[in-house]
C-alpha positions as CSV (number, residue, x, y, z in Angstrom):
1,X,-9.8,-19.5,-37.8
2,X,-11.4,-20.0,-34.5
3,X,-8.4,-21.8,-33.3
4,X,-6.5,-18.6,-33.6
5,X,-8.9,-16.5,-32.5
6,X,-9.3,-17.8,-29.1
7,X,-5.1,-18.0,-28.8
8,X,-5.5,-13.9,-29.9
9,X,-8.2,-13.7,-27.3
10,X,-6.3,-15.3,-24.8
11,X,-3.0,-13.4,-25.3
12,X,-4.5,-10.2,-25.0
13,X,-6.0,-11.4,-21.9
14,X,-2.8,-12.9,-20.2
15,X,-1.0,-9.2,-21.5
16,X,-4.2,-7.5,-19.5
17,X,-3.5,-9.7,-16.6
18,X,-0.3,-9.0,-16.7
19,X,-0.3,-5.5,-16.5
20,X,-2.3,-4.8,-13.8
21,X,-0.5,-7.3,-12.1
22,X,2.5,-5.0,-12.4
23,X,0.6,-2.0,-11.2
24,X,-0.1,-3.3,-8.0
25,X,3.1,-4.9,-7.4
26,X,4.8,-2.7,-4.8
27,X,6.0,-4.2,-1.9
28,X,6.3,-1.6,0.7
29,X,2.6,-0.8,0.3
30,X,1.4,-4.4,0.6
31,X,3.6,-4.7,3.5
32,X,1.8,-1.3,4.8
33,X,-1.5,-2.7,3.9
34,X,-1.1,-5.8,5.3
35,X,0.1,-4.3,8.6
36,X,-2.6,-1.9,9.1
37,X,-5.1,-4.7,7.9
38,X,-3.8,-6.5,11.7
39,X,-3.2,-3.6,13.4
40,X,0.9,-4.7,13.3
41,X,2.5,-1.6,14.9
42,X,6.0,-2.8,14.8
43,X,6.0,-3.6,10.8
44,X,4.4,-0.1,10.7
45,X,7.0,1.5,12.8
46,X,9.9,-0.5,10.7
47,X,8.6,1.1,7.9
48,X,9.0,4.7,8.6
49,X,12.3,6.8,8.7
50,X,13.7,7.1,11.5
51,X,16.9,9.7,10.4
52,X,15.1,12.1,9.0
53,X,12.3,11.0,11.4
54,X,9.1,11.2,9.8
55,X,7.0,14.1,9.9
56,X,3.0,13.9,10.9
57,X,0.5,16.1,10.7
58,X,-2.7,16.2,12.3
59,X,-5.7,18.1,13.7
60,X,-3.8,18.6,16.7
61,X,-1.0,20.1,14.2
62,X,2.8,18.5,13.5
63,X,4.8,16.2,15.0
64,X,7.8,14.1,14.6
65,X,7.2,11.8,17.1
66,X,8.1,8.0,15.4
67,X,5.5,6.3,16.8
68,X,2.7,8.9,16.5
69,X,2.1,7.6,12.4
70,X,2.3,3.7,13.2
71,X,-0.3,4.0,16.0
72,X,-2.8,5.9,13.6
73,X,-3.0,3.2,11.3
74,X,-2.4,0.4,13.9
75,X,-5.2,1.8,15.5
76,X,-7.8,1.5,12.4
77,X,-7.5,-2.6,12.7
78,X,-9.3,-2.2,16.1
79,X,-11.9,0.3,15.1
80,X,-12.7,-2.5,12.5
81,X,-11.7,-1.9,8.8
82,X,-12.2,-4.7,7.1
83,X,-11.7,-3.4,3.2
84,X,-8.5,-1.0,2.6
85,X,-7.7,-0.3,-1.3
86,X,-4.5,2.4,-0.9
87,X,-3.3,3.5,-4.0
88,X,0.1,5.5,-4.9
89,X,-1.6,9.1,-6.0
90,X,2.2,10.5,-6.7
91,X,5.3,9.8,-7.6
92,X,8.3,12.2,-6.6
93,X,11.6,11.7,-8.3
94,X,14.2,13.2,-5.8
């Protein structure tokens, strides 16, 4: 009986492991996070459409200037961020 309820135990956990392993599994983010992380503003620029370029907005108001966005985040490597958690808040299905 205990046998099988540490194999029960121990599936639910390797299901729990699983799955949360799955939610954070996205590749262009980790690539994002990783680049802002070093302040990589090449992979950051590689990552952002060109044709439509992206569009940014910011205090100073819009631009589509491909470099404006990459620098941003580049930028927060040398101001010293150390712990970054992004997380996808929405998915649009176009």
């Amino acid at each position: 009986m205990k046998a099988s309820r540490e194999i029960g135990i121990g599936a639910v956990l390797l299901f729990c492991s699983a799955a949360l392993s799955a939610q954070s599994a996205f590749a262009p983010l980790d690539q994002w996070k990783s680049a802002v992380q070093t302040g990589d503003t090449a992979a950051l620029t590689q990552l952002y459409s060109v044709a439509p370029p992206a569009q940014t907005k910011t205090s100073q108001g819009a631009t589509q200037e491909v470099g404006a966005e990459p620098h941003f985040w580049a930028a927060l490597a040398v101001s010293g961020i150390s712990d970054l958690h992004p997380k996808i808040l929405e998915i649009e299905h176009l």
